[in-house]
Each structure stands twice: as structure tokens, then as C-alpha cells.
VEXMAR-902515 format. One record per residue: residue number from 1; x, y, z of N, C-alpha, C in turn. Coordinates in steps of 0.05 Angstrom, whole numbers, plus 5000, padded with zeros to 4 digits. Each point is the difference from the previous one (the first is absolute). Layout:
<recs>
{rec NUM; {X; Y; Z}; {X; Y; Z}; {X; Y; Z}}
...
</recs>
This chain:
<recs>
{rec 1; {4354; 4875; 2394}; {5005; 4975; 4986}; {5013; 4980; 5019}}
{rec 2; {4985; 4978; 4999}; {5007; 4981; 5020}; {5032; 4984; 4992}}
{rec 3; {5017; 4990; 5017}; {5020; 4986; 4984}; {4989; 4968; 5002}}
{rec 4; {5002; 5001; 4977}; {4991; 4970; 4983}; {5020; 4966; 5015}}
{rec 5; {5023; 5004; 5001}; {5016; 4993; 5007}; {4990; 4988; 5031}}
{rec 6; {5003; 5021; 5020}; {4997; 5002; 5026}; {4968; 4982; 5007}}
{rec 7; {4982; 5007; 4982}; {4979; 4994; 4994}; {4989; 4965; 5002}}
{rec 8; {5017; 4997; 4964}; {5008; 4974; 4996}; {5006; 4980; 5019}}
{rec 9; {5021; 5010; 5019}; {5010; 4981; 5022}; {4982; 4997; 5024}}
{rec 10; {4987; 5029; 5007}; {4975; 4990; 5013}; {4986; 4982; 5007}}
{rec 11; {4992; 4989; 4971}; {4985; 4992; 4991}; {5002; 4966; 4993}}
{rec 12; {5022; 4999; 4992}; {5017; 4976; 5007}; {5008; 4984; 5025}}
{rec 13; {5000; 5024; 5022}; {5007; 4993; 5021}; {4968; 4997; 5019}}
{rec 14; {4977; 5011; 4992}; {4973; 4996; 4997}; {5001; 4972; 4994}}
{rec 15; {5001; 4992; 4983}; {4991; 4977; 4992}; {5005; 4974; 5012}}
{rec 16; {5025; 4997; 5012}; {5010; 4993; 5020}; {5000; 4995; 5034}}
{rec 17; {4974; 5014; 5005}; {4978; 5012; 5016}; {5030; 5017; 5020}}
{rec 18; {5006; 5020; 5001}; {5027; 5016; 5012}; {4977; 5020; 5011}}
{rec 19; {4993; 4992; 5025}; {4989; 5021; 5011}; {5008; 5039; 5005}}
{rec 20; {5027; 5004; 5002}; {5001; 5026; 4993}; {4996; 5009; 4974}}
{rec 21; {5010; 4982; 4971}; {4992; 5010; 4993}; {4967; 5003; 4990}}
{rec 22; {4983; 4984; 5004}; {4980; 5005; 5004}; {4985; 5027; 5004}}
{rec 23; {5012; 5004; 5030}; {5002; 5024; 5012}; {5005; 5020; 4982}}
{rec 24; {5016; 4996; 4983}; {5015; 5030; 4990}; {4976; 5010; 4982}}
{rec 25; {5000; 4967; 4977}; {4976; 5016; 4984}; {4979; 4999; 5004}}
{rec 26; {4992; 4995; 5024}; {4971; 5014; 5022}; {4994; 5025; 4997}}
{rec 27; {5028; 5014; 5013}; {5008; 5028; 5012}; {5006; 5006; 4967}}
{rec 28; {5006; 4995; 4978}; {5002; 5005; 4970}; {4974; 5009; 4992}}
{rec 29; {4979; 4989; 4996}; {4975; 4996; 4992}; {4981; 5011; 5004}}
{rec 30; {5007; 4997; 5032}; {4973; 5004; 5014}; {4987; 5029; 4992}}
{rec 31; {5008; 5026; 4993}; {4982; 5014; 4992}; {4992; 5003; 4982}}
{rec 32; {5016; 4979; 4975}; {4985; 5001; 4976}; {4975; 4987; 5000}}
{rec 33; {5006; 4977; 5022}; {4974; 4979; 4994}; {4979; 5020; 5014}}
{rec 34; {5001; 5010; 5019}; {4976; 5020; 5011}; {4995; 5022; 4990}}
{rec 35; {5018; 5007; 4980}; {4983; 5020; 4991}; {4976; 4985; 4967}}
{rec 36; {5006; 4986; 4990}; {4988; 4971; 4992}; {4972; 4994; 5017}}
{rec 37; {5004; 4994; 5025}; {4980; 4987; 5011}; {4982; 5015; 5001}}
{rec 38; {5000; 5028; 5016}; {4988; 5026; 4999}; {4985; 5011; 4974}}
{rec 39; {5009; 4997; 4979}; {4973; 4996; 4973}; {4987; 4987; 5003}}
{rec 40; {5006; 4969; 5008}; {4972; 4984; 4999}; {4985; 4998; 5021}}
{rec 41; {5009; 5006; 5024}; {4988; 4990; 5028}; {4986; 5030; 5009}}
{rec 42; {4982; 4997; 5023}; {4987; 5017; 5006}; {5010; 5016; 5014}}
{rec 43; {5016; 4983; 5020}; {5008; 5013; 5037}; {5035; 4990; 4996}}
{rec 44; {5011; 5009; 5016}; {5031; 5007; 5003}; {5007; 4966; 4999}}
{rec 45; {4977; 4992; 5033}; {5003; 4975; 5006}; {4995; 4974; 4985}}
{rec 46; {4988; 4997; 4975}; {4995; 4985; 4977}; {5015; 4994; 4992}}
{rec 47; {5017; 5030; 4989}; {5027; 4997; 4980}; {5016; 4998; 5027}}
{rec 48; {5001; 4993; 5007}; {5029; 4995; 5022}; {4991; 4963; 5000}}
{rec 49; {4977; 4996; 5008}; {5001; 4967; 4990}; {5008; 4992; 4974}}
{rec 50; {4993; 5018; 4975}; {5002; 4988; 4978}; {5044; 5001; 4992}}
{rec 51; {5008; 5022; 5015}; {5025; 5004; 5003}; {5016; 4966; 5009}}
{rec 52; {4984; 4997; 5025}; {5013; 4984; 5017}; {4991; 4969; 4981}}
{rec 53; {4983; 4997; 4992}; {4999; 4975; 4990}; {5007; 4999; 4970}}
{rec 54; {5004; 5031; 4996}; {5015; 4994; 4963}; {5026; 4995; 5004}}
{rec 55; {5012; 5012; 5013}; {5030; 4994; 5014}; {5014; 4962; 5008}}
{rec 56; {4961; 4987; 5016}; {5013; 4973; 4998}; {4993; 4985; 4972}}
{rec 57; {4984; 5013; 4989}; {4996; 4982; 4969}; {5033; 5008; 4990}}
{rec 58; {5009; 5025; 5004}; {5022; 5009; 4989}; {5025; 4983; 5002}}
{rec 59; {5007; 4991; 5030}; {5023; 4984; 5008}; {4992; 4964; 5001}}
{rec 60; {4975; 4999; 4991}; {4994; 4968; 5003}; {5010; 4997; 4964}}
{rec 61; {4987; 5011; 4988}; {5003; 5001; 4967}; {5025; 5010; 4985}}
{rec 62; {5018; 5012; 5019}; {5025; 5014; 4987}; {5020; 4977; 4982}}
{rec 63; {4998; 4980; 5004}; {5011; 4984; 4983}; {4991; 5001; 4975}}
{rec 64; {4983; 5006; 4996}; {4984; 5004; 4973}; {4998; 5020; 4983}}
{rec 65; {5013; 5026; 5012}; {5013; 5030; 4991}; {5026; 4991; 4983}}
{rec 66; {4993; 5009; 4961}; {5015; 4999; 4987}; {5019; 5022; 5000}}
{rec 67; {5025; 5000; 5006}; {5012; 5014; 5010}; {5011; 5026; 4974}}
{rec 68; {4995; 4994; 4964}; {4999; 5013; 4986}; {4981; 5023; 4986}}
{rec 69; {4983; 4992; 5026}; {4973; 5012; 4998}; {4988; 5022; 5028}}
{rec 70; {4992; 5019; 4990}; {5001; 5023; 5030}; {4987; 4990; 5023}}
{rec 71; {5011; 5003; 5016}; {5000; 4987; 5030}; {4974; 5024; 5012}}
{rec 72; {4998; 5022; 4992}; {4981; 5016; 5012}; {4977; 4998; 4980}}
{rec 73; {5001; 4984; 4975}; {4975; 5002; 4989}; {4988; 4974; 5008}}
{rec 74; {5015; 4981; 5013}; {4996; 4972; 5006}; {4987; 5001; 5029}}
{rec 75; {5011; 5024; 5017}; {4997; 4998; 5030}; {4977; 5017; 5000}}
{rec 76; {4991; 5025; 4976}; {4970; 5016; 5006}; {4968; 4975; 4997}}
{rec 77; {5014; 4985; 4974}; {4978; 4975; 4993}; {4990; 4988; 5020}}
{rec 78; {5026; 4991; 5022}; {4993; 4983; 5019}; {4978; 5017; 5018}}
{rec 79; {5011; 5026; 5009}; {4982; 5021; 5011}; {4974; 5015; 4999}}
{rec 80; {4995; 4989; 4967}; {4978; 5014; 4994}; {4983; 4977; 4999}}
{rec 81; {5007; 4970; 5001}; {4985; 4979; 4992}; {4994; 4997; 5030}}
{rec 82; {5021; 5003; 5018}; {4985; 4995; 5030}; {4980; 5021; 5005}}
{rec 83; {4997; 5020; 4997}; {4982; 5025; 5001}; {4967; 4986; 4992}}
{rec 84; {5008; 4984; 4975}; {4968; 4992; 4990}; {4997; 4984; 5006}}
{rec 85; {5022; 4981; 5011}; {4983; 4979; 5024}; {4990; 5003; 5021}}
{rec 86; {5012; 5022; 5013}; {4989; 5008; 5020}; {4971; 5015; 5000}}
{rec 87; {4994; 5013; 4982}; {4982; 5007; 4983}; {4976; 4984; 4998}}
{rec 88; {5009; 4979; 4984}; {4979; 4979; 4998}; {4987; 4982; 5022}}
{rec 89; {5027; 5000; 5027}; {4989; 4988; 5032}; {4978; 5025; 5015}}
{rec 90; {5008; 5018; 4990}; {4975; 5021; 5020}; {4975; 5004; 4982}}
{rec 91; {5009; 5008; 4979}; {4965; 5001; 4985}; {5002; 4974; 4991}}
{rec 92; {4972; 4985; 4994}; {4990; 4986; 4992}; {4998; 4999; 4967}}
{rec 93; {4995; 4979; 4982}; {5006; 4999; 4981}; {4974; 5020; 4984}}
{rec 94; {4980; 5003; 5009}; {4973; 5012; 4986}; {5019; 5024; 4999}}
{rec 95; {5007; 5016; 5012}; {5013; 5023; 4997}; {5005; 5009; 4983}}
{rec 96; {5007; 4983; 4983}; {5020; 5006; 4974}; {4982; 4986; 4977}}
{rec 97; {4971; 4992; 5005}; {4977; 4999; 4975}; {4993; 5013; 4999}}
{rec 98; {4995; 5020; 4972}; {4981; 5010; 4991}; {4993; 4989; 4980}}
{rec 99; {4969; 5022; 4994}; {4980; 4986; 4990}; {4994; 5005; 4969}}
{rec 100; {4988; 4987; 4984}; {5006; 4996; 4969}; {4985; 5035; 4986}}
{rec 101; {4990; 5009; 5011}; {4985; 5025; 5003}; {5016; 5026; 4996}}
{rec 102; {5027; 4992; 5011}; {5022; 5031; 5001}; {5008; 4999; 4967}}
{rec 103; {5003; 5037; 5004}; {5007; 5006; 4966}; {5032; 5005; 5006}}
{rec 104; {5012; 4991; 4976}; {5028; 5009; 5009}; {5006; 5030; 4978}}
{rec 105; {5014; 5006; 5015}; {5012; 5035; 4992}; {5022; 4987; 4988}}
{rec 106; {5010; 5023; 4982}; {5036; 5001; 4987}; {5006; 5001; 5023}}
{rec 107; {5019; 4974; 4996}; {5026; 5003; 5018}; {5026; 5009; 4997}}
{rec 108; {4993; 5016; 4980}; {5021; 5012; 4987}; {5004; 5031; 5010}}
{rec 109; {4982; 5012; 5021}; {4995; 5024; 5008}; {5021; 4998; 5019}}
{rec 110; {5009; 5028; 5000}; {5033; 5007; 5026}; {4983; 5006; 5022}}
{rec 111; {5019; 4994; 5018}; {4998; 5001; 5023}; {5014; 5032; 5012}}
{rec 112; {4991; 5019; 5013}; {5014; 5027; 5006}; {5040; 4996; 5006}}
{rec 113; {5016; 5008; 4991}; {5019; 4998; 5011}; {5028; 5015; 5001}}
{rec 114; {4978; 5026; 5008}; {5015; 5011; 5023}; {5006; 5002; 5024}}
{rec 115; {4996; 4976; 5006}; {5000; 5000; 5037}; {5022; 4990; 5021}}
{rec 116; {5003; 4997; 5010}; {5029; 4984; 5008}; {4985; 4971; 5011}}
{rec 117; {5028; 4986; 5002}; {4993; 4968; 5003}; {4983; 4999; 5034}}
{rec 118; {4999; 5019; 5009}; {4994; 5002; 5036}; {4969; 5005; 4992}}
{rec 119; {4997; 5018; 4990}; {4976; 5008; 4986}; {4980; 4981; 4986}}
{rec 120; {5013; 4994; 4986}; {4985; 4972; 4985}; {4997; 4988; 5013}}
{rec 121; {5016; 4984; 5015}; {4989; 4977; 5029}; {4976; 5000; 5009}}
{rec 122; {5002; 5036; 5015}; {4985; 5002; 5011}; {4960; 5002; 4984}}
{rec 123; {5011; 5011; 4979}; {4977; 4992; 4983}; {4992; 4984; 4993}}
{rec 124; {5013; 4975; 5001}; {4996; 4972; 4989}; {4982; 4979; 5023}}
{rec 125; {5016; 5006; 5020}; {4990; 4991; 5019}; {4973; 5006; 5017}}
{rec 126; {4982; 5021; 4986}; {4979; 5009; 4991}; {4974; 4978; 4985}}
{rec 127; {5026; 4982; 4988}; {4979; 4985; 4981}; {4991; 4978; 5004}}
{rec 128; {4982; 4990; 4992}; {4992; 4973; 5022}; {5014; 4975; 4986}}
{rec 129; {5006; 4982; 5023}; {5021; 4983; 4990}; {5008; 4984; 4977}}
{rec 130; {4980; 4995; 4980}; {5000; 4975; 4978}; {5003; 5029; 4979}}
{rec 131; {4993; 5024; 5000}; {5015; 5027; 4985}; {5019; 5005; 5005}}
{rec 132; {5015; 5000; 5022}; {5030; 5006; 5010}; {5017; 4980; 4997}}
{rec 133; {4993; 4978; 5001}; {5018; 4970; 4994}; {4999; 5007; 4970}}
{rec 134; {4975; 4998; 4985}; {5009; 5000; 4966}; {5016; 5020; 4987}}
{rec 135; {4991; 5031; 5013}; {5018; 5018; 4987}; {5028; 4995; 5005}}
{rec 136; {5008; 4992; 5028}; {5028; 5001; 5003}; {5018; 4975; 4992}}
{rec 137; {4985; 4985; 4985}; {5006; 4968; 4986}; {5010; 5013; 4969}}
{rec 138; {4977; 5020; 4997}; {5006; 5003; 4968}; {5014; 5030; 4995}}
{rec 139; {5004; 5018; 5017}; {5010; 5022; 5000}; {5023; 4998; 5016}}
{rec 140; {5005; 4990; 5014}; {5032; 5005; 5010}; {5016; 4974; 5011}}
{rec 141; {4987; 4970; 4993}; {5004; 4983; 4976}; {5011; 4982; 4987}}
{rec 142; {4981; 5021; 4978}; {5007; 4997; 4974}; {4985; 4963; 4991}}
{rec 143; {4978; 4994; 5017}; {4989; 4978; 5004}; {4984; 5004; 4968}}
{rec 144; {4990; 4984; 4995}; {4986; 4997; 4973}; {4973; 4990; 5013}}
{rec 145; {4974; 5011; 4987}; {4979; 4992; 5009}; {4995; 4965; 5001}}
{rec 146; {5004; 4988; 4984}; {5002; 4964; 5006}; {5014; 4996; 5019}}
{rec 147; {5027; 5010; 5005}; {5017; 4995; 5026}; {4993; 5008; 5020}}
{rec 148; {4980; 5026; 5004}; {4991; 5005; 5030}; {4971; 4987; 5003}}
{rec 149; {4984; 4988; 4982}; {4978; 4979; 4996}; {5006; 4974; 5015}}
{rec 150; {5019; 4988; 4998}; {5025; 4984; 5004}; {4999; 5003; 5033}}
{rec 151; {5018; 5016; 5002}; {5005; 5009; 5029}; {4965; 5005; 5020}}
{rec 152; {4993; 5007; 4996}; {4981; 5006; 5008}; {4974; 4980; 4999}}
{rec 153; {4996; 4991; 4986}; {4984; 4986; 5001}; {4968; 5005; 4981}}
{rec 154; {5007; 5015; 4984}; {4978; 5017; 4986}; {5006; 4995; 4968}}
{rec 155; {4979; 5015; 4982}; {5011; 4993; 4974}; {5012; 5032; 4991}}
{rec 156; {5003; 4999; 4979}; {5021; 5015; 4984}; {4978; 5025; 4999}}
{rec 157; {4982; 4997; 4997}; {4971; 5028; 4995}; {4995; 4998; 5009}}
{rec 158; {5000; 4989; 5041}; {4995; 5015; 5020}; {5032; 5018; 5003}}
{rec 159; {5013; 4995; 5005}; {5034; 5004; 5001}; {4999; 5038; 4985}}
{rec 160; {4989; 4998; 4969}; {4990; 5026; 4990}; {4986; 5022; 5010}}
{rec 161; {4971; 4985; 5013}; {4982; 5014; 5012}; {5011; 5021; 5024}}
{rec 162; {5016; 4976; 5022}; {5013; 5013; 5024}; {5023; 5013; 4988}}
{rec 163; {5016; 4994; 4979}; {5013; 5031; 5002}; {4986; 5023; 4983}}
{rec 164; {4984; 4999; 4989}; {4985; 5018; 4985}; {4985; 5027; 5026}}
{rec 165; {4981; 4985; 5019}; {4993; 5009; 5013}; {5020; 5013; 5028}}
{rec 166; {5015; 4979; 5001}; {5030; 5017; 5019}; {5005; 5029; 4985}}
{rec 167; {5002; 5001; 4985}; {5012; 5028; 4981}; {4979; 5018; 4998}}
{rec 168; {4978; 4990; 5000}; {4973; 5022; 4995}; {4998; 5013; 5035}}
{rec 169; {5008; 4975; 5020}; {4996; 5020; 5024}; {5017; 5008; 5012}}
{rec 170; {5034; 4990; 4987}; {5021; 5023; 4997}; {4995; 5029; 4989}}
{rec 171; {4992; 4998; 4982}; {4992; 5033; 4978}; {4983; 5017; 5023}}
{rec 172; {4978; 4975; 5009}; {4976; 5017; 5022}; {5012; 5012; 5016}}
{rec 173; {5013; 4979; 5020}; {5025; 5007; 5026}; {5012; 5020; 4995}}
{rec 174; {5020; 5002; 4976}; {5019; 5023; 5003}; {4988; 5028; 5002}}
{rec 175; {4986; 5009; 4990}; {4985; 5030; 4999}; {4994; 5003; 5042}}
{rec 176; {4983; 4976; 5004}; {4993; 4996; 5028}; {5017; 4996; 5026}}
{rec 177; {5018; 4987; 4992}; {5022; 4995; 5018}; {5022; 5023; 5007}}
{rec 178; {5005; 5022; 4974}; {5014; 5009; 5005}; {4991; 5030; 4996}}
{rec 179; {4975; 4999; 5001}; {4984; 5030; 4991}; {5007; 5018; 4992}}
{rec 180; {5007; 4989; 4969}; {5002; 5018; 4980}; {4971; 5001; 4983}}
{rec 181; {5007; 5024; 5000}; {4960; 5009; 4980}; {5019; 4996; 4964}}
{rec 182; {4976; 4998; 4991}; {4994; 4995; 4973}; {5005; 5030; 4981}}
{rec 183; {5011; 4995; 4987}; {4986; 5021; 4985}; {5021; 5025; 4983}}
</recs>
């Protein structure tokens, strides 16, 4: 548990542009934001850009961190929103159309979870990108299909589709990935 206090002043002193402390909650952060970036990005080096430039949305915008309100649920937003910008600069926008033709599955179907969070990663990152951006919008979150439609640039029943189909080739994956037989 972080001290709130110590934190606070940081943050204050952030705002103020105080370059060590800056520094501090650089050296604070920094593995939360990468391990963050690392869900969404492909290569180490992605999420180390998406690190490095959520960090300056982080200290350009810090005046704008309500300070009664969690500073790490304020500082992942910034992290995960740079992730899908970054996102949206390397693939192109068709990426993320599909076509009026897809059936959508319950999205109400679980996802395996027994696996550890290292595990999952690694499975996720398996999935091709406009599946791995939606599931991890609406599964870990907690994005609402209109809000990751929103974000993304898509409608609400494409948003369905891609996580519907993320989960169907999660279910496939796990038997395959980790070769366990059936039965």
C-alpha cells in the first residue's frame, strides 16, 4: 500500500513542474505503466513508447488529477488510452471494420481461468489486434461495449463480434497452447 500522503505531495509538487519529483513518480510507476503497456502492445519496444509518452500526457495533464479520486485509476486511463493511440497510428483504421455478415456469439461465455496473469498475456497476445484491444477494453476494463465503440472507432456490434470471437479462439488456444488433451 502506497502512502497516500507522500504521494499527494508528489504530485503537487508535479504540478508545479519539480523535476525530481517528477522523477520519483517516474521511478513510482514505471512498472505499473509497463506492465499495462505489455497487454496492449506487441513488442517490449511499443510499450516502452506507449510508457514514455503516457508518462508525458501524465505530467502535461496532472493539473487536472482530482486529487479525491484514485491517482492509479486516473494514471492506468491515461496508459491504456495512449496504448490505443498508439494502436490506431500503426494499424490503419480498416483494421478495426468488419463486415455486416459476422454472427455474433454470447458474450456472456467465460473465458478459462485458471491461468496466471503471465499466461494469459501470453495467450492474448496470440490474438489479432482489433480481438486483443476489444477483449482487454471489456475484460480487464471493465469498458462497456458503446465505450470501447467510442474508443475505437467501431460500433457497439462490431465491439461484440471481436470479443465474442477473442473468447472462441481463447477456448481454441488454451487446449493448444498449453497441451492439455480433452477428455
Amino acid at each position: 500500500m502506497e502512502d497516500r500522503g507522500a504521494l499527494f505531495e508528489t504530485i503537487r509538487k508535479c504540478r508545479h513542474k519539480d523535476r525530481k519529483s517528477e522523477e520519483l513518480l517516474y521511478k513510482q510507476f514505471f512498472g505499473y505503466a509497463l506492465s499495462i503497456a505489455l497487454a496492449y502492445c506487441v513488442n517490449r519496444e511499443d510499450a516502452m513508447e506507449v510508457v514514455h509518452d503516457g508518462f508525458i500526457k501524465v505530467f502535461s495533464n496532472i493539473a487536472r488529477y482530482d486529487p479525491s479520486k484514485s491517482f492509479r485509476n486516473w494514471f492506468r486511463a491515461i496508459i491504456v488510452n495512449t496504448a490505443i493511440d498508439q494502436v490506431r497510428r500503426e494499424t490503419k483504421e480498416e483494421f478495426f471494420k468488419i463486415t455486416d455478415s459476422l454472427q455474433v456469439c454470447d458474450d456472456k461465455t467465460n473465458v478459462i481461468s485458471d491461468l496466471t496473469a503471465d499466461e494469459m498475456i501470453k495467450v492474448i497476445h496470440l490474438l489479432p489486434m482489433n480481438e486483443r484491444m476489444v477483449f482487454l477494453l471489456y475484460e480487464t476494463e471493465g469498458f462497456s461495449h458503446e465505450e470501447i465503440a467510442n474508443k475505437l472507432n467501431v460500433t457497439s456490434s462490431s465491439s461484440r463480434v471481436y470479443l465474442a470471437r477473442a473468447k472462441k479462439r481463447l477456448r481454441e488456444m488454451f487446449p493448444i497452447f498449453f497441451d492439455i488433451q480433452h477428455g
